[in-house]
N, C-alpha and C positions, 0 to 999 in steps of 0.2 A: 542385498543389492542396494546401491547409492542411486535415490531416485535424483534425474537433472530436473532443480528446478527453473521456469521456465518464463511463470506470472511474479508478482508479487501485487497484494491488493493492501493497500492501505487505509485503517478507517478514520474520520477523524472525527472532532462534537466541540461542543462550545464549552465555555465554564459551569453552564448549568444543567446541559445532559438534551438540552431539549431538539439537538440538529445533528442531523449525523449526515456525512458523506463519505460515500466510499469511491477509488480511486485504483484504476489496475496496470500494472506497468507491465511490458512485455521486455522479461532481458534480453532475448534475441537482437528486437531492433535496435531495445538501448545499446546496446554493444555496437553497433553498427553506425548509430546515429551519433558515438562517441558520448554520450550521457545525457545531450540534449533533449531525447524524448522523453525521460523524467522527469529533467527540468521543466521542458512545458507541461506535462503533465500537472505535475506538482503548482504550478504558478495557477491553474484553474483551479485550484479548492478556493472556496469559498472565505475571505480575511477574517470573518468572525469566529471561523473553526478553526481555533489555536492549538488544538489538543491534540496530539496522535495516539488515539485510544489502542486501534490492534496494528500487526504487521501477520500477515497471511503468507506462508510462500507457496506457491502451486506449481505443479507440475502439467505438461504440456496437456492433458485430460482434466486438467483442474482436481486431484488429488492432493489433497493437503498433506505436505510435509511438516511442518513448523508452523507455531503460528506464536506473536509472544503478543505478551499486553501489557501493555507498554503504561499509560497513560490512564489505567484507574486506579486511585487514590482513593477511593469511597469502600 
């Protein structure tokens, strides 16, 4: 069975490992809001966190489908 996923949580960190924020987007609304609640979303990370370390995709229970890692090089 094809779980719907439903979150996505995004991580992000600096160039030197030492700040991390995480960031959780609801595709319901976004779909609704037409992409805008991403966008804002997205526009509150913090400008020194340039990195997009992971992408999480979750399911409406928070069940992890995917998850990729995107951004470590170390």
């Amino acid at each position: 069975m094809k779980k719907k996923i439903r979150y996505i949580e995004e991580i992000y960190t600096d160039k030197y490992r030492t700040l991390y924020q995480a960031i959780q987007i609801d595709i319901d609304y976004d779909k609704k809001s037409k992409g805008l609640h991403s966008k804002s979303v997205r526009a509150m990370v913090n400008p020194n966190l340039s990195i997009l370390l992971k992408r999480r995709y979750l399911t409406d229970i928070y069940e992890l489908v995917k998850e990729e890692i995107i951004g470590d090089d170390k």
